[in-house]
N, C-alpha and C positions, 0 to 999 in steps of 0.2 A: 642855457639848457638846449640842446639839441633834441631834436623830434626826430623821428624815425619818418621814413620814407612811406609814402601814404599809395596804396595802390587803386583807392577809386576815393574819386570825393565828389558828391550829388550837390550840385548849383544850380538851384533852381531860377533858371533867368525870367521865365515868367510866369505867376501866379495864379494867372484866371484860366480858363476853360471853357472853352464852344460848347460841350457836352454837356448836359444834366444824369450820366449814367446812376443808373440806381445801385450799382455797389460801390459807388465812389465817394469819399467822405467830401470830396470836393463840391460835390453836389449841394451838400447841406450847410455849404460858405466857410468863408475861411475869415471874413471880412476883407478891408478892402486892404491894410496894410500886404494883406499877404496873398494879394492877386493884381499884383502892379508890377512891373517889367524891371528887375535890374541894369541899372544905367551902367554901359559897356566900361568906361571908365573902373567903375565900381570891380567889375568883372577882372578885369585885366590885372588890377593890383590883387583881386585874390590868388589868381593861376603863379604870379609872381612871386607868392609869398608859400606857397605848398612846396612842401620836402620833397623829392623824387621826380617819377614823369607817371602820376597816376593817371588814370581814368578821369575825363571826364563828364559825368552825366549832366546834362545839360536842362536836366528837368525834375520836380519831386512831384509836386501834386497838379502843379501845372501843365498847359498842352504848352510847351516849348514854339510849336508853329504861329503861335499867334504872334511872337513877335517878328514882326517885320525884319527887323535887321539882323537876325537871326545868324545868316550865312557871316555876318563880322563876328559875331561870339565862336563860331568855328575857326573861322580863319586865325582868331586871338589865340585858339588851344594849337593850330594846325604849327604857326610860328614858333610855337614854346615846343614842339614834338611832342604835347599831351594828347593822346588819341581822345576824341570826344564822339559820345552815344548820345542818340535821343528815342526814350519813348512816347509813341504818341498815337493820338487815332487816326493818325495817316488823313485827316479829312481835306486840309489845306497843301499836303505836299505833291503838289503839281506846277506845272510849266514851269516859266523860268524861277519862282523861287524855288522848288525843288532840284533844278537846275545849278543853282547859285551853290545852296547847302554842297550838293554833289561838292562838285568844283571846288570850296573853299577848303574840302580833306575830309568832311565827315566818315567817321571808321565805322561805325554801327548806325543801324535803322530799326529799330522794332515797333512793327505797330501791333497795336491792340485790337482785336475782333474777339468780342465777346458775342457771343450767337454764332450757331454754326451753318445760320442759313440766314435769311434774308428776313424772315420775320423771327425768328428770336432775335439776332440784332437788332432790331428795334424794338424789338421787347426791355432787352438789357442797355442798349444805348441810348434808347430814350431817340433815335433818329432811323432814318429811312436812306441811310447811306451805305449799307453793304454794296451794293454795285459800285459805290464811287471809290469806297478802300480799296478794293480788287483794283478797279482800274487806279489808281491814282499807283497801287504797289508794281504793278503791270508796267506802268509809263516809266518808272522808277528803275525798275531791273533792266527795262531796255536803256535808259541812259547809262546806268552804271557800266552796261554789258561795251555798250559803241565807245565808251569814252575810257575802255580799261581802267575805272576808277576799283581802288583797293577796297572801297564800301560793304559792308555786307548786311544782307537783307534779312530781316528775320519777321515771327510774329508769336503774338500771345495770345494763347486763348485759353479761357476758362471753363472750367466743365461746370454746367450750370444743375446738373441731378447728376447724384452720387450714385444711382438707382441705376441710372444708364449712362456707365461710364463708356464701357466699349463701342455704344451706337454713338456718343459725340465724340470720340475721338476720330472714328469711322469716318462721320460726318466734317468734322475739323480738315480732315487729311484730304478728301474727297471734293470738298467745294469751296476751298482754300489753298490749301500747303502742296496739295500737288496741282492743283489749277495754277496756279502761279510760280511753282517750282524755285521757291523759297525753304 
């Protein structure tokens, strides 16, 4: 039987998460089968066995940055020609591993900033890291930029009152997306 050509398939390489965000189901455990690292091995014979040359996302519930060896799960999609995405909260992508990711063909980056300032993100992140996403997306765009990498940068945000949609998007656009010109 023949399968038809898959145009995105979500592999989640690692299950656990630095974050405790309070709209994330991850938050309230997955248990532990399902927050342990896919062994690359494992990895490689999946990308081997998918019809086509989809997508590949490289995370579901998981922060994908936590694993370490990360940049070889890329480079595994980079050989096969499968473009690989990672969403994430951007907290750990810095110096050379975020360097490495670049480098090994990553095609997509989206991080996540839920708050659209510095204390609702730690209201909804549960951490005190909005300066560090900015900067760590900041350090990111200048490497992509110096190194003509085909990467592209993006980000998510959520609108946290329906009540005031147009002040957070205002706000999203203003101390985010054009601060960092993403």
């Amino acid at each position: 039987m023949s399968l038809p050509n898959l145009e995105r398939a979500v592999v989640e390489v690692f299950g656990g998460c630095n974050y405790p965000c309070q709209m994330c189901p991850q938050t309230w455990g997955r248990g532990k089968d399902w927050t342990r690292k896919m062994p690359l091995e494992m990895f490689e014979n999946i990308l081997d066995q998918l019809p086509g040359t989809p997508v590949i996302n490289l995370e579901g519930s998981g922060e994908p940055l936590m694993a370490k060896d990360l940049p070889k799960y890329v480079e595994a999609c980079t050989k096969r020609n499968l473009p690989s995405f990672i969403y994430t909260n951007g907290s750990l992508l810095t110096g050379d591993f975020m360097k490495d990711i670049v480098d090994a063909g990553i095609s997509f980056i989206r991080t996540s900033c839920i708050g659209y300032n510095r204390e609702k993100y730690q209201e909804w992140m549960s951490c005190d890291n909005f300066e560090i996403l900015k900067s760590n997306v900041a350090e990111t765009k200048k490497y992509v930029t110096i190194n003509k990498s085909n990467c592209v940068l993006s980000s998510y945000h959520l609108i946290l009152d329906n009540n005031n949609i147009e002040y957070e998007t205002e706000q999203y656009r203003k101390n985010f997306i054009e601060e960092l010109g993403i």
